[in-house]
C-alpha positions in Angstrom: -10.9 29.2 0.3 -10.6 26.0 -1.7 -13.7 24.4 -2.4 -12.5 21.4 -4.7 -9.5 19.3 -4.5 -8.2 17.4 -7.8 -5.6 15.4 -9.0 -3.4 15.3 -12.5 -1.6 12.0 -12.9 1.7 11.9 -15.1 1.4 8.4 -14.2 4.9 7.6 -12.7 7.2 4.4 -13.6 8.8 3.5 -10.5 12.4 1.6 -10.4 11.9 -1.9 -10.6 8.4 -1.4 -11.7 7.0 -1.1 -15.3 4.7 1.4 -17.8 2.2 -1.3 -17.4 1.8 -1.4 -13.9 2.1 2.5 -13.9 -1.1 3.1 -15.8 -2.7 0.1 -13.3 -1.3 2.8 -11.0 -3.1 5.1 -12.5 -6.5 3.7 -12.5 -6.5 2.4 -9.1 -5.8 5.6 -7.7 -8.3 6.7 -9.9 -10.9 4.9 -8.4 -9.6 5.7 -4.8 -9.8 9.6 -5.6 -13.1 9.4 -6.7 -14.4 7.3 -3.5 -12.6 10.0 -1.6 -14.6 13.2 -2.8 -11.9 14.3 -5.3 -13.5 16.0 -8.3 -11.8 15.9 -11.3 -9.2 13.3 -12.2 -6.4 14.7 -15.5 -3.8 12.7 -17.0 -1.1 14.4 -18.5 0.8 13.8 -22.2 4.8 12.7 -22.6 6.3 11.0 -24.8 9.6 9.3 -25.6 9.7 9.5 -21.3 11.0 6.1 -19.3 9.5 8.0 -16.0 5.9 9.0 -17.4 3.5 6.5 -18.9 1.1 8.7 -19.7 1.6 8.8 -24.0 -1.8 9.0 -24.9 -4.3 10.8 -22.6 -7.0 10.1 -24.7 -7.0 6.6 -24.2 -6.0 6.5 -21.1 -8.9 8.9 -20.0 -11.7 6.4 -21.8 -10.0 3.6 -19.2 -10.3 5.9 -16.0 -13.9 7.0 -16.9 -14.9 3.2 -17.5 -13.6 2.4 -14.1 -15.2 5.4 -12.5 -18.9 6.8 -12.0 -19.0 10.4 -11.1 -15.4 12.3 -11.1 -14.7 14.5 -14.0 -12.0 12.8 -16.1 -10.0 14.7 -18.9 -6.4 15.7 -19.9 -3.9 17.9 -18.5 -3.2 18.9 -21.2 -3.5 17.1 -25.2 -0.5 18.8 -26.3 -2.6 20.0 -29.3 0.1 21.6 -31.7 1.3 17.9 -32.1 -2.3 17.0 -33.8 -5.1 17.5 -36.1 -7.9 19.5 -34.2 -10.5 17.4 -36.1 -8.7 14.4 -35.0 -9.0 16.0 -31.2 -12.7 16.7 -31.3 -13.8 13.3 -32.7 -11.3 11.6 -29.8 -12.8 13.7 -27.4 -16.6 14.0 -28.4 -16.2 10.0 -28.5 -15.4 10.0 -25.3 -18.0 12.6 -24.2 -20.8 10.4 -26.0 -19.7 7.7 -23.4 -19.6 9.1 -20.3 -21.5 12.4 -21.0 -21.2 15.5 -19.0 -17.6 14.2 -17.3 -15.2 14.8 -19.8 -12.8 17.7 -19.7 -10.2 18.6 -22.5 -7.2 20.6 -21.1 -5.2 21.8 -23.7 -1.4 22.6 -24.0 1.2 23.7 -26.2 4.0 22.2 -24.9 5.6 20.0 -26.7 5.9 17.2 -23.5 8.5 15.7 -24.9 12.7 16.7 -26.5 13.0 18.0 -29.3 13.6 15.1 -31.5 10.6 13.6 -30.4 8.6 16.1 -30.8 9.7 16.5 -34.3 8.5 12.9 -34.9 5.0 13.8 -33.8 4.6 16.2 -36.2 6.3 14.4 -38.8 3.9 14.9 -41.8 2.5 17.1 -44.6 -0.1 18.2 -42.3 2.4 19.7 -39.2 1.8 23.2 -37.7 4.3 25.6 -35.9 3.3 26.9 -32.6 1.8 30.1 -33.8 -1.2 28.4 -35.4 -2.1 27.5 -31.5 -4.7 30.4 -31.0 -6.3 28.7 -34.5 -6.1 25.4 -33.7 -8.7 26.2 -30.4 -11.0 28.0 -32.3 -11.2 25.4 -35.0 -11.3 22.4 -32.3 -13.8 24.5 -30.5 -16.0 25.1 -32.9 -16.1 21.0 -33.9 -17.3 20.4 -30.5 -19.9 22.7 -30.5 -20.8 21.4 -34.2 -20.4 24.8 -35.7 -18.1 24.3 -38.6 -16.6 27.7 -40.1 -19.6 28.4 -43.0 -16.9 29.8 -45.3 -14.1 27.5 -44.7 -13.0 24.6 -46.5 -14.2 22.3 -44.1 -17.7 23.5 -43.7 -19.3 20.6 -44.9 -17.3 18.4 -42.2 -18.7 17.5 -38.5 -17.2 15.9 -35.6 -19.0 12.7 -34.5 -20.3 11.4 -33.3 -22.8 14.2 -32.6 -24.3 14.2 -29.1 -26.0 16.9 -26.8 -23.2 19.1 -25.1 -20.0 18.7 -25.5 -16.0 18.4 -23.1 -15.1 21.1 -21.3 -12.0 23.2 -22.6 -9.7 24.3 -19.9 -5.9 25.8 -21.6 -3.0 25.1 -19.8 -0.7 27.7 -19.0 3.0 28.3 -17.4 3.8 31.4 -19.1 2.4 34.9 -20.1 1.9 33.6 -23.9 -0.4 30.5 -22.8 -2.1 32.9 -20.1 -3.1 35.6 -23.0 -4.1 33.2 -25.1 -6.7 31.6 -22.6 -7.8 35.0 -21.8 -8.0 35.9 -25.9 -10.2 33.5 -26.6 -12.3 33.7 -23.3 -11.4 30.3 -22.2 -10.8 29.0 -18.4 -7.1 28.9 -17.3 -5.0 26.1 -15.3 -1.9 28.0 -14.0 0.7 25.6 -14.0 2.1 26.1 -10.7 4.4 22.8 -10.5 6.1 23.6 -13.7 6.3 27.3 -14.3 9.4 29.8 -14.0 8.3 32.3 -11.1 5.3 33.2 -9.4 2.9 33.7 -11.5 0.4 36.0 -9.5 1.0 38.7 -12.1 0.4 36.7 -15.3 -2.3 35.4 -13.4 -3.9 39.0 -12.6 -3.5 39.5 -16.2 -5.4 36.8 -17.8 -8.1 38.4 -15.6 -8.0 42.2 -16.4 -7.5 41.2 -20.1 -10.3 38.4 -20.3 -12.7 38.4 -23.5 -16.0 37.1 -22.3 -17.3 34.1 -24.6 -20.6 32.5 -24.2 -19.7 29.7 -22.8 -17.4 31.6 -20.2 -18.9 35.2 -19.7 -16.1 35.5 -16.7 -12.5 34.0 -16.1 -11.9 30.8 -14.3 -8.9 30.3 -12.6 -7.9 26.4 -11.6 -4.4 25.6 -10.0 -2.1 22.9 -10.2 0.9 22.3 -8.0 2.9 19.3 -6.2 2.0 18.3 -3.2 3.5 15.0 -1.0 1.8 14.6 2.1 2.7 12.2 5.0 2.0 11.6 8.5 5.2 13.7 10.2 7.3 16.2 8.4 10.2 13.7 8.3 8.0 11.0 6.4 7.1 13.4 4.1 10.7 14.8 3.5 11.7 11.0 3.1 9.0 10.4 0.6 9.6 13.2 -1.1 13.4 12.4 -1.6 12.3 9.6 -4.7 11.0 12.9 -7.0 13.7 15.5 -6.0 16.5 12.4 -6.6 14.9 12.1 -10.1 14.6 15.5 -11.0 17.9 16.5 -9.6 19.6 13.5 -11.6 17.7 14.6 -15.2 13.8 13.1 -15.3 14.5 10.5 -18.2 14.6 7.3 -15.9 12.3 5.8 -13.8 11.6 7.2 -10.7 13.9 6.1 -8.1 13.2 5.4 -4.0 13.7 7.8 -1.7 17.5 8.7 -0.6 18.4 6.7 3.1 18.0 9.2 5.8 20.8 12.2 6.2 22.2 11.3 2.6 22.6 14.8 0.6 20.5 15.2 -2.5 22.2 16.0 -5.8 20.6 20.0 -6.7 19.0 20.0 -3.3 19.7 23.6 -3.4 18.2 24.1 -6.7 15.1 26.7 -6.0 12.7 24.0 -7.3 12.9 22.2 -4.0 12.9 25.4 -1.6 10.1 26.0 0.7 9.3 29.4 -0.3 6.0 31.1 0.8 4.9 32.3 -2.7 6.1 30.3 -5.1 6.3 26.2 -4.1 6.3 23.5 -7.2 6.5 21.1 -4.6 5.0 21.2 -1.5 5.8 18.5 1.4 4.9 17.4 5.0 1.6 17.1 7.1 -1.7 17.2 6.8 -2.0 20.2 8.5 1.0 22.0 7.2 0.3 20.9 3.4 -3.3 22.1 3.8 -2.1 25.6 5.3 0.1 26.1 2.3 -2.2 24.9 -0.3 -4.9 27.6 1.5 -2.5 30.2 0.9 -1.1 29.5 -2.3 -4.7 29.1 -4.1 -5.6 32.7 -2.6 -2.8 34.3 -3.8 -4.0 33.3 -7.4 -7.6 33.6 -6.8 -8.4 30.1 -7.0 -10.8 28.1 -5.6 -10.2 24.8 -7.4 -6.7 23.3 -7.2 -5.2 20.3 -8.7 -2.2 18.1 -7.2 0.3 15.8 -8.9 2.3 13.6 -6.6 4.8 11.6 -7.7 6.6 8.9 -5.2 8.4 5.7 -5.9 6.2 3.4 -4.2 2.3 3.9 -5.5 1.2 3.1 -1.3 2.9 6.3 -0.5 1.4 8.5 -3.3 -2.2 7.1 -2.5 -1.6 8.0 1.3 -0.8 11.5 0.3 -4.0 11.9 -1.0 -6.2 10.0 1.6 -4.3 12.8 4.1 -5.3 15.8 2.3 -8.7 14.1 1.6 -9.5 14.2 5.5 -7.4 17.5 6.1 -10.1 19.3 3.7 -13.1 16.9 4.8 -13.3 16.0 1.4 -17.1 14.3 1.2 -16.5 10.0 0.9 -18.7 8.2 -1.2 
């Protein structure tokens, strides 16, 4: 049974909108989540991207928290291959020393972005490949915990500022590799639902029966996050909807356009990303009732009791009514 309900923004720029307004978007709906009982509010990290504002998390997140009082803010994910994990852990001890014990830091490896750009972020003596991940976490780790490796070169270095506690570390995951890693290093997972490539009980189950107990984490967490656009009747919802499937049909570099008119086909509408399957949904769509069902199952076939929704739509009314829907379909607690 799902006990929390959260939200990950990729903060969505809208045809005849702009970035600005987008991250506006993003902090409104913020504020609306948060009076509705949500419990954690994550921002995501692309760059180079005409459709996804949402560049740097960690300012972003500092905004959101600001306009907030209680819902856990954080990132999903910092894309941390792309950075310095001293740089991270000041960033994000920073913004734990601000709004203490509401910060979470979900970590990816993904480089959210082409190619080409993602060569440009890592443009620099300093640049790692992708199999110095597992590294990078322990090293950012242990900055946040202000236990510097005694032997390495860098033992005489702390993250500040130095506060009691520190962010939470979630890893992001849509494949095997990501999932091991998380359960390597005794870390809680987020199973990419929306994004990954089948499934994903199995690599789920895995994670699990191959978890390495850390002190922080003695047992695995499991957190899921999937799409979800909910509206009053199945046809509203369908209609919504359209705005996201037309843009990721098309090629998701462009800003996010409205929904198709009524009984016009949608370019890929048979691609498998858009197919109402009972296991495996990146995008779910239609009431209240029906979304809820779904989510119920879905989050049991992974074991989780905690799930996070992104919802994209072209106009920002429709994506905060999705989420005032499921608010009252789970009897989310107002404030």
């Amino acid at each position: 049974m799902i006990r929390r309900l959260g939200v990950v923004d990729q903060s969505p720029v809208s045809t005849g909108s702009t970035p600005a307004q987008a991250l506006q978007n993003s902090i409104d709906l913020a504020k609306r989540c948060e009076a509705l009982g949500y419990h954690r509010y994550w921002v995501a990290e692309h760059h180079s991207s005409h459709a996804l504002a949402g560049s740097a998390p960690e300012i972003l997140v500092g905004q959101l928290a600001a306009a907030t009082k209680t819902i856990r803010v954080g990132s999903g994910g910092v894309m941390l291959t792309h950075y310095s994990a001293y740089k991270v852990a000041e960033q994000w001890r920073m913004l734990h020393a601000l709004f203490p014990n509401r910060i979470d830091l979900g970590l990816g490896r993904a480089p959210g972005s082409d190619q080409t750009t993602a060569a440009a972020l890592a443009k620099g003596p300093g640049a790692l490949s992708a199999e110095h991940y597992p590294a990078q976490i322990n090293e950012l780790a242990a900055f946040l915990r202000d236990e510097p490796n005694p032997t390495g070169p860098f033992r005489d270095v702390r993250a500040t500022p130095i506060t009691e506690g520190a962010p939470a570390i979630w890893l992001l995951a849509s494949s095997a590799g990501s999932a091991g890693i998380a359960a390597h290093l005794g870390l809680p997972l987020v199973w990419a639902h929306f994004i990954a490539q089948g499934p994903g009980q199995e690599t789920v189950d895995a994670y699990r029966a191959n978890y390495q107990p850390s002190p922080e984490y003695p047992h695995p967490i499991v957190m899921l996050a999937t799409g979800a656009i909910c509206a009053e009747t199945q046809q509203e919802a369908a209609y919504v909807a359209s705005s996201v499937q037309r843009w990721r049909a098309s090629g998701p570099t462009s800003p996010i356009p409205e929904p198709a008119p009524p009984g016009t086909p949608l370019p890929g509408s048979n691609n498998p990303l858009f197919v109402n399957q009972r296991v495996n949904k990146p995008l779910l769509l239609g009431t209240p009732a029906y979304v809820k069902d779904e989510l119920e199952s879905l989050a049991d076939s992974f074991g989780a009791d905690e799930v996070l929704l992104i919802t994209i739509t072209h106009d920002h009314a429709a994506r905060v009514r999705s989420y005032e829907l499921l608010a009252d379909a789970f009897d989310l607690t107002r404030s």
